[in-house]
C-alpha positions as CSV (number, residue, x, y, z in Angstrom):
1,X,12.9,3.5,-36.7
2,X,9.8,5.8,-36.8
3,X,7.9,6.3,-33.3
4,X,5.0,4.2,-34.0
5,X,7.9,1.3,-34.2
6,X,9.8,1.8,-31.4
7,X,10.1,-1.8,-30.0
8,X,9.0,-2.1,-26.5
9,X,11.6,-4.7,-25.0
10,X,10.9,-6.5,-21.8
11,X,14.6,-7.8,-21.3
12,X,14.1,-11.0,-19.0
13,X,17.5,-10.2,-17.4
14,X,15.6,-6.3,-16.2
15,X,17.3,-5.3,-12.9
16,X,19.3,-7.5,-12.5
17,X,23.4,-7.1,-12.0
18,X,25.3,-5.7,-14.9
19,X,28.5,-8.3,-13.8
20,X,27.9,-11.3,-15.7
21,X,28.8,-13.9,-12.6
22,X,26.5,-12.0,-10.5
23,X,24.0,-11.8,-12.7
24,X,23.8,-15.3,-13.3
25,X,22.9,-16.0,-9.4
26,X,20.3,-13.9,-9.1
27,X,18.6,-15.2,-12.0
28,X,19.0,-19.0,-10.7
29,X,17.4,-17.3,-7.5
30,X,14.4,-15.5,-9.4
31,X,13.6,-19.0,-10.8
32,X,12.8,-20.2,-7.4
33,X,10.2,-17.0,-7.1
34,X,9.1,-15.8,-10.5
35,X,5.8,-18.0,-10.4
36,X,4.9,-18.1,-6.7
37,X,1.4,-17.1,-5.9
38,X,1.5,-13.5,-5.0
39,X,0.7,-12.2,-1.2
40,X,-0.8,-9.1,-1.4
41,X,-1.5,-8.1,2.6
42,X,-2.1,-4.1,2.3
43,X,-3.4,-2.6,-0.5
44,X,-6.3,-0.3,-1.8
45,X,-8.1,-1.7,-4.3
46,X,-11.6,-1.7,-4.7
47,X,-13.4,-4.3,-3.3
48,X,-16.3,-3.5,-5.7
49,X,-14.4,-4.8,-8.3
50,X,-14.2,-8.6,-7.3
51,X,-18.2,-8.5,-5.7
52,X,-19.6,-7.6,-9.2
53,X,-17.1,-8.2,-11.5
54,X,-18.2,-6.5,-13.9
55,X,-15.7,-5.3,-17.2
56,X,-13.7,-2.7,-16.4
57,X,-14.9,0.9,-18.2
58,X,-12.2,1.6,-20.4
59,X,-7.9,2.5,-20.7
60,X,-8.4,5.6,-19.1
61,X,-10.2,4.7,-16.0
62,X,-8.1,1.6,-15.5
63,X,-4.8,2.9,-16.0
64,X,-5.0,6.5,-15.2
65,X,-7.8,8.1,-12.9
66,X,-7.2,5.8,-10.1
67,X,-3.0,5.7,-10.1
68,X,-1.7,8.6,-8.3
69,X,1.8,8.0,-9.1
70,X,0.8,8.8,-12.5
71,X,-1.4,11.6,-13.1
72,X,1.0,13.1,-10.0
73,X,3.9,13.5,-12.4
74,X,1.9,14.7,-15.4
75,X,0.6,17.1,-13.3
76,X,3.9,18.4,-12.1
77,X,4.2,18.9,-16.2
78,X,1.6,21.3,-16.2
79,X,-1.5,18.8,-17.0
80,X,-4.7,19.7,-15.2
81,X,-6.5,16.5,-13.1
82,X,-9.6,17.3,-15.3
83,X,-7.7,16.4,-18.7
84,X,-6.3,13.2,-17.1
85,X,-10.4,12.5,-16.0
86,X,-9.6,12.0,-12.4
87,X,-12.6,12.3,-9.9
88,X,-13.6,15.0,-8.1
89,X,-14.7,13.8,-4.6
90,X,-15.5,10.3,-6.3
91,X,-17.3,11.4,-9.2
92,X,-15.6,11.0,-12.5
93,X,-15.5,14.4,-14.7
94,X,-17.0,14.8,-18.2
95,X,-13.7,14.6,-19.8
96,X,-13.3,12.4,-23.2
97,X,-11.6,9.5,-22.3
98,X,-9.8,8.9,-25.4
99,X,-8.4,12.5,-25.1
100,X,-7.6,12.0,-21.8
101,X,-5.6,8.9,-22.9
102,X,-4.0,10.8,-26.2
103,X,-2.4,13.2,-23.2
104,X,-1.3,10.3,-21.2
105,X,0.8,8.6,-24.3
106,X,2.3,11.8,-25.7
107,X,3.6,12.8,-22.1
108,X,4.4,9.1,-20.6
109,X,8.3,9.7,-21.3
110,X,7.9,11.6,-18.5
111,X,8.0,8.8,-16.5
112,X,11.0,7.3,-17.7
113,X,13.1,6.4,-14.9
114,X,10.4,5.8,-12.5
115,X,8.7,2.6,-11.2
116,X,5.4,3.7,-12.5
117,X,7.1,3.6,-16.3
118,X,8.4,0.1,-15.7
119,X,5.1,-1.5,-13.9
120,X,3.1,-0.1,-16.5
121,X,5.5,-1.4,-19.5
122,X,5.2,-4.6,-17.6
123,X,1.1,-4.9,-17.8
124,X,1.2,-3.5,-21.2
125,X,4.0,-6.4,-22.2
126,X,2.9,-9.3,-20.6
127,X,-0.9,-8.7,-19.6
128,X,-1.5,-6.8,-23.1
129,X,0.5,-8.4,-25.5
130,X,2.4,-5.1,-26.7
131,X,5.5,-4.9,-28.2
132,X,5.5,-1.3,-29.0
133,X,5.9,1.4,-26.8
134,X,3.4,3.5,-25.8
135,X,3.8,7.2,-27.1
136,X,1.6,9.4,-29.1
137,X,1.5,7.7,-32.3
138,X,0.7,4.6,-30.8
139,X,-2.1,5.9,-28.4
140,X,-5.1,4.9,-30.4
141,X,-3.6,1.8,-31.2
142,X,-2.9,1.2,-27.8
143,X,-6.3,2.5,-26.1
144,X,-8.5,0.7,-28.8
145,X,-7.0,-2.4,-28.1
146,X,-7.0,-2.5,-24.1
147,X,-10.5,-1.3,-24.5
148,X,-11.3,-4.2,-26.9
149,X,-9.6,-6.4,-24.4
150,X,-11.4,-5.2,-21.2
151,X,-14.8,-5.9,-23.2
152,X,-14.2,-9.3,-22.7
153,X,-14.1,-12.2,-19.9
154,X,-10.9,-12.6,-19.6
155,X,-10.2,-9.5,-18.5
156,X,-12.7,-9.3,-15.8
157,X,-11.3,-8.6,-12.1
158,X,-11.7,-12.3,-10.9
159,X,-10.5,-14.0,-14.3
160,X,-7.4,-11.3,-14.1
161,X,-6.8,-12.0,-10.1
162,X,-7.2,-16.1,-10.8
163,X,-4.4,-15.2,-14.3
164,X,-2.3,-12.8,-11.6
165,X,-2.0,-16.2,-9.2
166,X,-3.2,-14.2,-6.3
167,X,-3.5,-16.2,-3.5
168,X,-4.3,-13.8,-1.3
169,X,-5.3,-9.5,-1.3
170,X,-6.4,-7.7,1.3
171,X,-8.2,-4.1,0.6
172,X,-8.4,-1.0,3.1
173,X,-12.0,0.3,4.7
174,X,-12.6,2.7,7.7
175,X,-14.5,1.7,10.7
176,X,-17.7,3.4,9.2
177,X,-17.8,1.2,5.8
178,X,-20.1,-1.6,6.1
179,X,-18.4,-3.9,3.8
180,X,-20.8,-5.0,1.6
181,X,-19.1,-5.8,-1.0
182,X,-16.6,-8.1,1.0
183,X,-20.0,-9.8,2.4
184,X,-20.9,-10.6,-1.0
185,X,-17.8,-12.1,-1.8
186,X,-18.2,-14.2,0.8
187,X,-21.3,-15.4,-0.1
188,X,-20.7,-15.7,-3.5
189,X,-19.6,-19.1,-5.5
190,X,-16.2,-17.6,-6.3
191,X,-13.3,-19.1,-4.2
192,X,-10.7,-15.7,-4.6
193,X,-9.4,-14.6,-0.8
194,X,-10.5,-11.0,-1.0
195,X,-9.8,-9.6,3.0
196,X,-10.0,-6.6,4.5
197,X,-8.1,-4.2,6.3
198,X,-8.9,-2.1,9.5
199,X,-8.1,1.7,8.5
200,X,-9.6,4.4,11.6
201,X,-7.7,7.3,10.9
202,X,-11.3,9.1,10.1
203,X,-12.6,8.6,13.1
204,X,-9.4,8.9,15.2
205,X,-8.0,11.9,14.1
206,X,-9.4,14.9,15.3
207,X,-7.9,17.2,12.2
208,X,-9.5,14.3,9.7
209,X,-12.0,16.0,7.7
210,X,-15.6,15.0,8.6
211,X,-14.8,13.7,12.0
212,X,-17.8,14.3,14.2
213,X,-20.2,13.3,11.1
214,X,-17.8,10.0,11.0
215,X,-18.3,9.7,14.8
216,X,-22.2,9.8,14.2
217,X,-21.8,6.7,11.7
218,X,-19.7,4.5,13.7
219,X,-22.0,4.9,16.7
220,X,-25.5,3.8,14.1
221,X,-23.0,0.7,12.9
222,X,-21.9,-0.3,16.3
223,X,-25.1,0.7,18.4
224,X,-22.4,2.8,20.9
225,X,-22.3,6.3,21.7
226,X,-19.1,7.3,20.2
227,X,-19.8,10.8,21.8
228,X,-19.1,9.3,25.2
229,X,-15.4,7.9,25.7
230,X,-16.5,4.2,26.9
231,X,-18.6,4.0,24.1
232,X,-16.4,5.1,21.1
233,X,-13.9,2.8,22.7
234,X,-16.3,0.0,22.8
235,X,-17.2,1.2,19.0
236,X,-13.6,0.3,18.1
237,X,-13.7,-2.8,19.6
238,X,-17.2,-3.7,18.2
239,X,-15.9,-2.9,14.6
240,X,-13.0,-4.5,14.9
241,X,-14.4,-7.9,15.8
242,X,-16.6,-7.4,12.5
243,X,-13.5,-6.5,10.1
244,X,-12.2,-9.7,11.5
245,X,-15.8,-11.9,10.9
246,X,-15.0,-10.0,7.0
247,X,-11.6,-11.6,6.9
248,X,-9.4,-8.9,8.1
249,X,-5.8,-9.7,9.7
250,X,-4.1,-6.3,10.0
251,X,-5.2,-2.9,11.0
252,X,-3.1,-0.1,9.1
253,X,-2.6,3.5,10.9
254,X,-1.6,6.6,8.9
255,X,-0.3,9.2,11.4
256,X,1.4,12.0,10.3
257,X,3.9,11.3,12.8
258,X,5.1,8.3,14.8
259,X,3.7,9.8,18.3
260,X,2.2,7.9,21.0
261,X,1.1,8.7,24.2
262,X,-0.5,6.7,27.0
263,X,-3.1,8.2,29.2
264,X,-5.1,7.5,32.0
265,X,-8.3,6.9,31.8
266,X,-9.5,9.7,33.3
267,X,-7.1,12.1,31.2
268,X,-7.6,10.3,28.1
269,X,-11.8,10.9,28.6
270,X,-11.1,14.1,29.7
271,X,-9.3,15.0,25.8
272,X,-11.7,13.1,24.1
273,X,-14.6,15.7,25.9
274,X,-12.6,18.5,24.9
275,X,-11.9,17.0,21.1
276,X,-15.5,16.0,20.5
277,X,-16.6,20.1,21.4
278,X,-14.7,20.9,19.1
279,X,-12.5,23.5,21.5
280,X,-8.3,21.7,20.9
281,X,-5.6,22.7,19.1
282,X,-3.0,20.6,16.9
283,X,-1.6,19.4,20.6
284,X,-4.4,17.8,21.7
285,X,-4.8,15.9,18.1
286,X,-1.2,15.0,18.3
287,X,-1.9,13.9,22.0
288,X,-5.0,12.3,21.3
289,X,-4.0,10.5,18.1
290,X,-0.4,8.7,20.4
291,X,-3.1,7.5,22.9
292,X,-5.1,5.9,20.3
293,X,-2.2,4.2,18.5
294,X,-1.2,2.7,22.3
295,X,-5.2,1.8,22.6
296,X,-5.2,0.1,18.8
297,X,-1.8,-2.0,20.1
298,X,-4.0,-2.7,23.6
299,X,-7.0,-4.1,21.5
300,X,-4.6,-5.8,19.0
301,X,-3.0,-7.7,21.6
302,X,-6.3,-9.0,22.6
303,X,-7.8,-9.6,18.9
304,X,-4.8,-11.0,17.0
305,X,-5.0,-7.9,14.5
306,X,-1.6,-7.4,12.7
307,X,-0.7,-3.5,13.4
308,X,0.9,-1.3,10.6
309,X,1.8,2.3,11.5
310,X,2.4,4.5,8.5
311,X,3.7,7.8,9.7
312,X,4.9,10.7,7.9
313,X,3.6,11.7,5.1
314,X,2.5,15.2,5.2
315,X,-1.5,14.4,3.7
316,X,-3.0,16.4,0.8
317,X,-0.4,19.6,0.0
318,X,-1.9,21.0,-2.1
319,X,-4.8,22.9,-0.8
320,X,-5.9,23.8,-4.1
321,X,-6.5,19.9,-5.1
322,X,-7.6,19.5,-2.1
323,X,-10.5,21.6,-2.2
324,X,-11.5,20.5,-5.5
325,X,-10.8,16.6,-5.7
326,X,-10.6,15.2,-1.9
327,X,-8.2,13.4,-0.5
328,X,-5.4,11.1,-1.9
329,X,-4.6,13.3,-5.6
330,X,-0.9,12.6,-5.8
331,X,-0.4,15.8,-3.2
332,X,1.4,14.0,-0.4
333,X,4.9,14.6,0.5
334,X,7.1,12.7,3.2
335,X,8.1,14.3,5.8
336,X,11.0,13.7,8.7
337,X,10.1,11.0,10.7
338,X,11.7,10.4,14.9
339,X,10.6,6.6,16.0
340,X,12.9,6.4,19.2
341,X,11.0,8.6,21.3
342,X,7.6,8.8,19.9
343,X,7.5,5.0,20.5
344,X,8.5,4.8,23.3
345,X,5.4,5.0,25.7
346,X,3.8,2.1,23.2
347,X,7.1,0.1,23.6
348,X,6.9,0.6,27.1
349,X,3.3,-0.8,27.5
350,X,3.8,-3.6,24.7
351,X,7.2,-3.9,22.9
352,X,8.0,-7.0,24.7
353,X,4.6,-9.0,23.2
354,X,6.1,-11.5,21.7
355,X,2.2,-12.2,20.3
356,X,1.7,-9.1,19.3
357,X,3.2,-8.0,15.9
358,X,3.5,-4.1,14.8
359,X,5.0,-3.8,11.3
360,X,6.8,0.3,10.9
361,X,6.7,1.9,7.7
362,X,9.0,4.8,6.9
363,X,9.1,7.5,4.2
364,X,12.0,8.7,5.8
365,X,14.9,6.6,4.9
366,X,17.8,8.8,6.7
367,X,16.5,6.4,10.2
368,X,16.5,3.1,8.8
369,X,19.7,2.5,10.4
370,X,19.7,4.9,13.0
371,X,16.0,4.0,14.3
372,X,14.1,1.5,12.6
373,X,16.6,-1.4,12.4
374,X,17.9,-1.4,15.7
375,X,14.0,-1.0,17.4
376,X,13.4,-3.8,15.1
377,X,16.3,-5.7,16.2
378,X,15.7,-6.1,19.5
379,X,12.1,-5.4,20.3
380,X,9.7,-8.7,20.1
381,X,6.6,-6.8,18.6
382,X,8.3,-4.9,16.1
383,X,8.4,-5.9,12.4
384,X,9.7,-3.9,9.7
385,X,7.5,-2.9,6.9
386,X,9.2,-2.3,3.2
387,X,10.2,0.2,1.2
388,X,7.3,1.8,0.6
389,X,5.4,4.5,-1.4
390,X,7.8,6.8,-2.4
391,X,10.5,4.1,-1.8
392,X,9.4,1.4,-3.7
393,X,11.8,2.2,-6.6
394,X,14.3,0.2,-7.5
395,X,17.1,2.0,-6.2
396,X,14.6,2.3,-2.6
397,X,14.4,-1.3,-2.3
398,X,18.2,-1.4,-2.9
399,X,18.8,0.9,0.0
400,X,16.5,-0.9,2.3
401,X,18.1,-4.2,2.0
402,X,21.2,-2.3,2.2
403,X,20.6,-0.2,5.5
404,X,18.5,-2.6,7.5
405,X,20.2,-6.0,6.9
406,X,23.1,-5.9,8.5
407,X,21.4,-4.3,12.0
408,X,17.9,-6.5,11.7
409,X,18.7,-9.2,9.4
410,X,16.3,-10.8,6.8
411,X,13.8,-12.3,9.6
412,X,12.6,-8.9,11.5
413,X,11.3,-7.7,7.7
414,X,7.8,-8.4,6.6
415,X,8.8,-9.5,2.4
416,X,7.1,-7.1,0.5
417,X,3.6,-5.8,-0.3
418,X,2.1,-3.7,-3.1
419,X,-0.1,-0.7,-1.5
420,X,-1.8,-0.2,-4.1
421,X,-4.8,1.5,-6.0
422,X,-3.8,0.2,-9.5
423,X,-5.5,-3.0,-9.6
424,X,-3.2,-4.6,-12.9
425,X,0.3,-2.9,-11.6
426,X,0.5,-5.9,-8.6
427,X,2.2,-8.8,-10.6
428,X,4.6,-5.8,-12.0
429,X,5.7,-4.6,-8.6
430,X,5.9,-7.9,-7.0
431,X,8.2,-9.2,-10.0
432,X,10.4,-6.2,-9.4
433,X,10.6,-6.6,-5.7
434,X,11.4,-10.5,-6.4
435,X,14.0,-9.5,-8.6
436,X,15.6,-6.9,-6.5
437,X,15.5,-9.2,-3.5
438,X,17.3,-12.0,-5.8
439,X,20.1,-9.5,-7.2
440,X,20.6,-8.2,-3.1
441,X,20.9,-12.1,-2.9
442,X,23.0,-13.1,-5.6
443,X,25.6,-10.2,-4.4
444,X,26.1,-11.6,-0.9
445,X,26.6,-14.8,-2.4
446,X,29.1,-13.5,-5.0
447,X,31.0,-12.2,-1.9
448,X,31.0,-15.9,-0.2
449,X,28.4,-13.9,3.0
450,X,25.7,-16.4,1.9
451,X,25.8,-20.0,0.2
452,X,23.3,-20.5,-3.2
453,X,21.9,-22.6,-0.5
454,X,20.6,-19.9,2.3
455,X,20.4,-17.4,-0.3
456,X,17.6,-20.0,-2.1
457,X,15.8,-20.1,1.4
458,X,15.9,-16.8,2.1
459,X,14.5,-15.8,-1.8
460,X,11.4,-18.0,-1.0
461,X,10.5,-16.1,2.4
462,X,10.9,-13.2,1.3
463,X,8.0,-13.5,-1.7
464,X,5.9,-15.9,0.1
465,X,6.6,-17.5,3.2
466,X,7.1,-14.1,5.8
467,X,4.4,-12.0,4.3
468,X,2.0,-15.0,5.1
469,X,3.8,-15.2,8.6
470,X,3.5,-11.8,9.6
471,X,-0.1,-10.8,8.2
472,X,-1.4,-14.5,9.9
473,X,-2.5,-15.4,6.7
């Protein structure tokens, strides 16, 4: 069989249990899933997309540039960003796109054995119609036809999201973006549920590039002096109430750790003086940042906001991309993350809410038993967030389900959601979380833990019904 041949098989059986028994189960409990609309409650799409809806560009622009956990791993291989046409600071290089898409095929064995190579064999099965596999003989082939594809109505972001059953996807904005393109979703005739996501970590961290220039923005938008303490905490609440008028349900906080701190009043105005002269250290970030993730809980007990902290992940590496592309490049790394202690003072002040709901994230799986879980388990606010990012393989979702069941259950976990910048990759990683969740399933019923009964209940919450619950959608 030449290259150009090679047969690409999307076996309807993928992931699930090589025992044949086994197996069986968690393909009845798939059944109950596979066509459920999708809940997509944290993500980073662009909301651009669905206000204009306008064809998307081309292969490379849709499959590439924006996916991180693509052009990371080519770039690992030696590839430059510029060859794989990803934007520099938003703006799109001069790079051919075809040849940026001839690189792409002849190196994507490389991703054999990651997510990214299933999700993407996924939309070029089902949503392309391939039966080939992508590789350098088949690039043109491939590239001409998703091209010809994209040029044409069907493909368009609202006709793909209606095809996708999306019933619901929230995007990801800072405090200073006036969400114009959510407000003209709104307005327009189209009925897809495109929300909105509180994200402040520009204009909460001190270290985030652009800060004081951030501050500036948020206090035009919300007619506060964000300069003065009272007023950037009234900016915060001002904003807040408008992500919510926009649809938003959740706020989502990326930390680099899990700190918080609670300050009085007095001290905390007396950091923020020193932070906006620009005369603290990494301490009083650190210090500054904990007191702010206690003041988002305060302000999300009183606004109904869903929290999500996303702590450690060591942001942007590589100082060299850095400098040349911005932020988000594929040059983040996890990092050791401690819960029980830095959570503490916030647990203290709020744990106990049983209306308030705080959903963890972790890139560090060595504490989802020793930390996560049991917080989870017994504290009323806490919700557990899934694998995620660099644990949303296969194998990571696997070791959630295994680590955190048996101390938190099913119930204290959130289902799962995609996190993602790669607009046609969310049917693909929703079908593999509902298939991992039904083979986890199908093995505790194998071992009489669970009858086909409760495990058919639990399938169905996990894919539809706790997402809903926990984002308030």
């Amino acid at each position: 069989m030449s290259l150009q041949s090679a047969k690409l098989i999307h076996n309807s059986d993928r992931l699930f249990p090589s025992d044949v028994g086994v197996r069986a189960i968690a393909r009845e409990l798939f059944t109950l899933v596979e066509k459920l609309p999708i809940i997509s409650p944290h993500g980073h799409t662009d909301p651009s997309w669905f206000s204009l809806n306008e064809n998307f560009a081309n292969a490379t622009e849709l499959f590439i540039s924006p996916d991180h956990y693509v052009y990371r791993m080519l770039y690992s291989q030696g590839i430059g960003l510029d060859e794989l046409c990803v934007p520099k600071h938003g703006v799109y290089p001069k790079t051919d796109r075809r040849a940026a898409w001839r690189i792409f095929a002849e190196n994507f064995y490389t991703l054999r054995g990651t997510p990214s190579y299933m999700w993407l064999n996924h939309v070029f099965s089902e949503v392309f119609g391939f039966d080939i596999l992508l590789n350098k003989q088949s690039a043109d082939l491939y590239y001409d036809k998703i091209n010809d594809a994209l040029a044409t109505d069907e493909f368009k972001p609202r006709a793909l999201f209606e095809r996708f059953n999306i019933e619901v996807l929230a995007t990801t904005e800072s405090p200073i973006d006036t969400l114009e393109y959510h407000k003209a979703i709104r307005e327009s005739d189209w009925s897809g549920n495109v929300i909105t996501a509180y994200r402040p970590d520009n204009v909460i961290d001190p270290e985030f590039e652009g800060f004081q220039k951030n501050l500036e923005i948020m206090s035009s938008l919300s007619g506060e002096d964000c300069f003065s303490y009272k007023g950037y905490i009234k900016a915060h609440q001002k904003r807040r109430a408008f992500f919510k008028s926009m649809g938003a349900t959740s706020t989502d906080h990326g930390h680099p750790a899990a700190k918080t701190v609670k300050l009085s009043s007095s001290r905390a105005e007396a950091l923020f003086e020193k932070i906006i002269s620009c005369h603290f250290d990494a301490v009083d970030a650190e210090v500054f940042r904990g007191h702010m993730l206690c003041e988002m809980a305060r302000m999300s007990l009183e606004d109904g906001l869903v929290m999500q902290i996303h702590p450690g992940a060591y942001r942007n590496h590589n100082k060299k991309i850095f400098d040349k592309y911005g932020r988000d490049k594929g040059a983040d790394v996890p990092s050791v993350t401690e819960y029980v202690q830095n959570l503490k003072p916030l647990l203290d002040l709020y744990g106990n809410e049983k209306d308030l709901t705080i959903i963890l994230f972790t890139l560090d799986e060595t504490n989802y038993a020793r930390e996560i879980a049991p917080l989870a388990g017994h504290y009323p606010a806490l919700k557990i967030g899934p694998a995620w990012w660099f644990n949303d393989s296969p194998e990571g979702m696997q070791r959630f389900r295994e680590t955190i069941t048996p101390i938190a259950g099913f119930y204290n976990t959130i289902g799962f959601n995609d996190d993602t910048r790669a607009f046609l990759s969310i049917p693909a990683r929703h079908d593999m979380a509902r298939r991992m969740d039904a083979s986890f399933l199908a093995n505790l019923v194998a071992q009489h833990r669970l009858t086909i009964d409760e495990a058919s209940e639990i399938v169905v919450d996990l894919a539809y019904k706790l997402p809903k619950l926990a984002y308030k959608l």
